[in-house]
C-alpha positions as CSV (number, residue, x, y, z in Angstrom):
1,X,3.5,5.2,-17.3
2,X,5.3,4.2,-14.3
3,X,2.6,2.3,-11.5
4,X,3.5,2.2,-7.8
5,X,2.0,0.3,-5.2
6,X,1.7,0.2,-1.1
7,X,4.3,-2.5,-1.4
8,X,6.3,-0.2,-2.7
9,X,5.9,2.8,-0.3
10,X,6.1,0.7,2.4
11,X,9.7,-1.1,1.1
12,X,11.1,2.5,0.6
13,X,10.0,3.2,4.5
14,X,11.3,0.3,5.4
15,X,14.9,0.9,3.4
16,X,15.7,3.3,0.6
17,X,18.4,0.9,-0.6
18,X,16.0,-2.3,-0.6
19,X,13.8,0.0,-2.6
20,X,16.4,0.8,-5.3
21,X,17.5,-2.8,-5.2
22,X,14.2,-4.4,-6.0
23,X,12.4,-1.7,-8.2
24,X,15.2,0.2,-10.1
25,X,17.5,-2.3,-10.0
26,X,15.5,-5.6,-10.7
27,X,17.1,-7.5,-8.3
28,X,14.8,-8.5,-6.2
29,X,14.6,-12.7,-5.3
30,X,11.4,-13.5,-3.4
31,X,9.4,-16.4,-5.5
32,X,6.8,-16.8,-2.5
33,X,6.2,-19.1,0.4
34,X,3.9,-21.3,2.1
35,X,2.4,-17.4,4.0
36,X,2.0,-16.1,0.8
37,X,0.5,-19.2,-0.8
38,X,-2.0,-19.9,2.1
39,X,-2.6,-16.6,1.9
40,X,-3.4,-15.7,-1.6
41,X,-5.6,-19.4,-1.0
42,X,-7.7,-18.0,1.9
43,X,-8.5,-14.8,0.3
44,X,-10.3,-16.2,-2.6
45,X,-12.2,-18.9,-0.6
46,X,-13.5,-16.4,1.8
47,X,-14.2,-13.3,-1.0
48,X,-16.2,-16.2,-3.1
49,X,-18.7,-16.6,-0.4
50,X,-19.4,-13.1,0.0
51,X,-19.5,-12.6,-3.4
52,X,-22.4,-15.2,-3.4
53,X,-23.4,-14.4,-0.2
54,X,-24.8,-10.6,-1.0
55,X,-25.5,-11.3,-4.5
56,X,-27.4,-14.5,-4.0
57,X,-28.6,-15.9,-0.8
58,X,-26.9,-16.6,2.1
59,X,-28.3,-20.1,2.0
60,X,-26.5,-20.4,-1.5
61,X,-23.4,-19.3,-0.2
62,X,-23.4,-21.7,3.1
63,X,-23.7,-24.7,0.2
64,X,-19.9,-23.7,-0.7
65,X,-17.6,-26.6,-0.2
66,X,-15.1,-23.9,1.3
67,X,-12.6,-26.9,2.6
68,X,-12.5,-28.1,-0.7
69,X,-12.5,-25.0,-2.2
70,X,-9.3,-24.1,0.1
71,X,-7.4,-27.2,-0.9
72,X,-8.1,-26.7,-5.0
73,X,-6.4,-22.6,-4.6
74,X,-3.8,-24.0,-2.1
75,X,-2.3,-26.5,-4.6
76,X,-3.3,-24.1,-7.7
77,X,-0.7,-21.7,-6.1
78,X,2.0,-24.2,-5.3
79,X,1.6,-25.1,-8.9
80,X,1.8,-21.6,-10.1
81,X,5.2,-21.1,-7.9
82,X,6.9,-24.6,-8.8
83,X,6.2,-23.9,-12.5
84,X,6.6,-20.4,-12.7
85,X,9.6,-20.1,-10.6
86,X,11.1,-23.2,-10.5
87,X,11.3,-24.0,-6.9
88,X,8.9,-25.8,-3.9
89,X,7.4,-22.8,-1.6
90,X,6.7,-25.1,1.1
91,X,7.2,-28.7,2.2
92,X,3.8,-31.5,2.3
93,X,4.1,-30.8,6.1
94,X,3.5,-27.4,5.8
95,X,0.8,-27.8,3.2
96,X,-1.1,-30.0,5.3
97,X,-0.6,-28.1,8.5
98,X,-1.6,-24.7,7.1
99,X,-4.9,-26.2,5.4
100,X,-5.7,-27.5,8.8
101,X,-5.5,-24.5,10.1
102,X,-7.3,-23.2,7.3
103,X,-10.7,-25.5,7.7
104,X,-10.5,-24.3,11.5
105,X,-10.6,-20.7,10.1
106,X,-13.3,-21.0,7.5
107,X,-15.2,-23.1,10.5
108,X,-15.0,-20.2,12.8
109,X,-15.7,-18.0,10.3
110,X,-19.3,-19.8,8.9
111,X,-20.3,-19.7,12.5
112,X,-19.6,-16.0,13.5
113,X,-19.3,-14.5,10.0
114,X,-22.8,-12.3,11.1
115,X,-20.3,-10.4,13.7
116,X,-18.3,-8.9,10.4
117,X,-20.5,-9.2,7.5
118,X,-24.3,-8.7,8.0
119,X,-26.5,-9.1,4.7
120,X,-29.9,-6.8,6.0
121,X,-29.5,-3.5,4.4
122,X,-25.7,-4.1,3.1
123,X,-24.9,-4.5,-0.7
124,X,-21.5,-5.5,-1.7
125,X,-19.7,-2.7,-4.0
126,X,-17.2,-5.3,-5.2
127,X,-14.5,-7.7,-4.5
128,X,-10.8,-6.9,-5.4
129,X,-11.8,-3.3,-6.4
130,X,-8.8,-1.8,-8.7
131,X,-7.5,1.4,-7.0
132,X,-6.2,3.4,-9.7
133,X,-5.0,7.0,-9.1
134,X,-2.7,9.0,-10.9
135,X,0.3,10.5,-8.2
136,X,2.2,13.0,-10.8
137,X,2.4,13.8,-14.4
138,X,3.4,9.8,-15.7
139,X,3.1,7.8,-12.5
140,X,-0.3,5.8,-11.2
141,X,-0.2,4.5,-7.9
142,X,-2.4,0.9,-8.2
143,X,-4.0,-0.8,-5.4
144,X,-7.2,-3.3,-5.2
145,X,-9.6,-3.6,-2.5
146,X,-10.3,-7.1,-0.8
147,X,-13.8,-5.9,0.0
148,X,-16.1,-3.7,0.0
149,X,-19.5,-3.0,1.3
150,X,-22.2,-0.5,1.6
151,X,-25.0,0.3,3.7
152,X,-28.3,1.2,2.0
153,X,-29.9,3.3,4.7
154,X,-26.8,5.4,5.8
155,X,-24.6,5.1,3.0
156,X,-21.5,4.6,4.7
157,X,-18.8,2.6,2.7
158,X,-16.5,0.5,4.8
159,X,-13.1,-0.8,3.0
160,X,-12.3,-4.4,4.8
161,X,-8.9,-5.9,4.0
162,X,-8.1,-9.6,4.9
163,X,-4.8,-10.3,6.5
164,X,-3.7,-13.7,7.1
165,X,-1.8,-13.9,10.4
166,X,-0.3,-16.8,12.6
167,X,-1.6,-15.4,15.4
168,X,-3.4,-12.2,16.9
169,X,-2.0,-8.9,16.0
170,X,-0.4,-7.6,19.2
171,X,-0.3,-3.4,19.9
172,X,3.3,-3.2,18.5
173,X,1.3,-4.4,14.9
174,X,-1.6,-2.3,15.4
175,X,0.8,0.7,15.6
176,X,2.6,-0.4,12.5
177,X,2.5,3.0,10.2
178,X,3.5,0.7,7.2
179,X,0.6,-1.7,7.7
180,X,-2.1,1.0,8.7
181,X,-1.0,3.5,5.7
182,X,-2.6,0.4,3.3
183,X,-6.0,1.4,3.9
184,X,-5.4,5.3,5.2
185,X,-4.4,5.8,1.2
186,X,-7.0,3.2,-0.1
187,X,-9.8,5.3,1.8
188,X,-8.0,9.0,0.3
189,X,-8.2,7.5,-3.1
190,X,-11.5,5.8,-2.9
191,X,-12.9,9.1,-1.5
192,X,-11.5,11.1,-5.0
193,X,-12.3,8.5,-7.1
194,X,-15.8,7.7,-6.1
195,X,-17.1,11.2,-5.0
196,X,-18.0,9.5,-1.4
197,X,-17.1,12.0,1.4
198,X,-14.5,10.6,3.5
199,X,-16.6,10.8,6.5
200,X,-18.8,8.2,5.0
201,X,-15.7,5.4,4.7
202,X,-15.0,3.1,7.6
203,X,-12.0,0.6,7.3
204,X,-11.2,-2.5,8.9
205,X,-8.4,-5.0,8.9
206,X,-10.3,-8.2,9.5
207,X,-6.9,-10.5,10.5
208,X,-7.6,-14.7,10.2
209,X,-5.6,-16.2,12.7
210,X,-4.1,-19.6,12.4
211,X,-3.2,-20.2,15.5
212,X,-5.0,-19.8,18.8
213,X,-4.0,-20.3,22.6
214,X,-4.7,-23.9,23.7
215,X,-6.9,-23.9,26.9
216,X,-7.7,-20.5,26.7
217,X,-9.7,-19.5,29.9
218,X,-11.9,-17.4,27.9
219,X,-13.3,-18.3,24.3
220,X,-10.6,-16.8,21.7
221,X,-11.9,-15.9,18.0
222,X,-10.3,-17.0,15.0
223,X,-11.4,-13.5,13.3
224,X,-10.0,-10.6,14.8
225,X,-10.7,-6.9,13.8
226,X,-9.0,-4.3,13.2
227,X,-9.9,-0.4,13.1
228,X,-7.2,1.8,13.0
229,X,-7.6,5.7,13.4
230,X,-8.6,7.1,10.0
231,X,-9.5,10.3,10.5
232,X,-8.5,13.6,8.8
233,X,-4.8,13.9,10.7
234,X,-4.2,10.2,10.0
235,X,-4.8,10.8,6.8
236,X,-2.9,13.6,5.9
237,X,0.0,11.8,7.7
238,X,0.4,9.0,5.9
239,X,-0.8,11.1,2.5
240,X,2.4,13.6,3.2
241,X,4.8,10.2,3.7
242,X,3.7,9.0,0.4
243,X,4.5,12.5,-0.9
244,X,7.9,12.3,0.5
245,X,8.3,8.7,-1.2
246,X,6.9,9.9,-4.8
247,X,9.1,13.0,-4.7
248,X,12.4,11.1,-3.5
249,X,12.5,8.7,-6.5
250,X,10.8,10.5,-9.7
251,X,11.6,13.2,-10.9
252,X,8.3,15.6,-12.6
253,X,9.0,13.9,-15.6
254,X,7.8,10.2,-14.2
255,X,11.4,9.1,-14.7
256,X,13.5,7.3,-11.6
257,X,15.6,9.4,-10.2
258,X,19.1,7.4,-10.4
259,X,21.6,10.3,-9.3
260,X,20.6,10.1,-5.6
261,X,22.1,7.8,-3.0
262,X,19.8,5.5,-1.6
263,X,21.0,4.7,1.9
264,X,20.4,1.2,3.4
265,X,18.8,1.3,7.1
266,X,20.1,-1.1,9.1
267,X,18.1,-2.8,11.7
268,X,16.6,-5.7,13.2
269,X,14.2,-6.1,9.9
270,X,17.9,-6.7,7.9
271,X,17.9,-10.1,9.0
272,X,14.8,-10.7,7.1
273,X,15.9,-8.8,3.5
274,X,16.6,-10.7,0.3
275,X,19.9,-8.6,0.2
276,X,21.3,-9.4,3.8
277,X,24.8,-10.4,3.6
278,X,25.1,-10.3,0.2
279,X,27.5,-8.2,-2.5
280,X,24.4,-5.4,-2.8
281,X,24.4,-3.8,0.5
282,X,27.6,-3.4,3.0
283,X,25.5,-3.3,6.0
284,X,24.6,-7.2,5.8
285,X,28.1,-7.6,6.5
286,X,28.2,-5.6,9.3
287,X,25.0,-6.4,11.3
């Protein structure tokens, strides 16, 4: 059985031949970095609160040493890179400067969290819920869910996804098709998999920012949020571009289509790829 993820769909929109590259062809490079790390970090320190939070007491939850909490996943997943991989994601500057900038997060966050997550008639479905949803006859496309909640009254479900980010997301983000498809096909699935009519899912992005204007002449939140169109043409949308992707590289067997051409898409986003300017694609030696 063959699984795909939004990673993937989004790295064949991006470029075909990066696709091929890091899926068929196994070459892929990344080992991670200090985003990812802080990243992965923040996500657990902030999903163990809530997890306590609605299934305890808020009270218990507000006793969580988040800082140090922070600090133990940080180095966990610098350990997990330098062993596993062999390599240092990030220098002790970068550690220390991205944990700072963590604490100022989770501080923000303690203080305004009632903005985003309210306990009084809201239950918490689950943390990381596994996405699983078979795409075609041998091929499941897998996905997990940061958090989500559910209110008791109305039933409406709402999806949240955390994004770390440096700074605010600006229009050109919001607009992003890659990053909005993530929870367009999250909320599709969720709605087959769970019998819950589609109308009764909300998603957010809830983006925590690292960095903040100094001086601001207005009071600037840490926590921003995010909710992109998600109705019934959104949908369908992305749903038909993930169609396009599935159809493109397996054939109705589940089996990668390896006849085709994958073509490389050159851009500004090159500059960024594993495989810029090396033997795999031409076009790094171009741009």
């Amino acid at each position: 059985m063959a699984h795909i993820s939004h990673s993937q769909f989004t790295t064949y929109n991006d470029c075909n031949l990066k696709w091929k590259l890091r899926y068929i062809d196994k070459l892929g490079t990344f080992v991670g970095n200090i985003h990812t790390l802080f990243g992965t970090a923040m996500h657990t320190v902030i999903q163990e609160y809530l997890s306590v939070m609605y299934n305890k007491s808020i009270v218990a939850a507000d006793k969580i040493n988040m800082e140090s909490r922070l600090k133990e996943e940080m180095v966990t997943e610098f350990t997990k890179i330098k062993e596993g991989k062999g390599v240092l994601p990030c220098t002790q500057e970068e550690m220390m400067e991205f944990y700072q900038d963590g604490i100022a997060i989770i501080n923000h966050f303690r203080k305004y969290r009632n903005k985003y997550f309210m306990k009084q008639n809201w239950e918490l479905v689950g943390i990381e819920v596994p996405i699983l949803k078979k795409v075609q006859e041998g091929v499941d496309m897998m996905g997990y869910l940061d958090v989500v909640i559910r209110n008791k009254i109305s039933g409406k479900v709402v999806i949240i996804d955390l994004k770390t980010a440096t700074r605010s997301w600006t229009d050109y983000q919001k607009k992003d098709f890659n990053k909005k498809s993530q929870l367009l096909i999250y909320k599709k699935f969720y709605s087959e998999l769970f019998d819950v009519p589609l109308d009764k899912i909300d998603v957010m992005f809830l983006i925590l920012k690292r960095k903040i204007a100094k001086n601001p002449d207005f009071p600037i939140t840490r926590l921003q949020k995010f909710e992109p169109a998600n109705g019934v043409p959104s949908i369908n949308k992305t749903m038909n571009k993930l169609e396009e992707f599935r159809t493109g590289v397996f054939d109705n067997k589940g089996n990668y289509i390896l006849e085709r051409n994958y073509v490389a898409k050159p851009g500004k986003i090159c500059k960024f790829c594993e495989f810029y300017n090396t033997e795999h694609c031409e076009w790094g030696k171009i741009l």
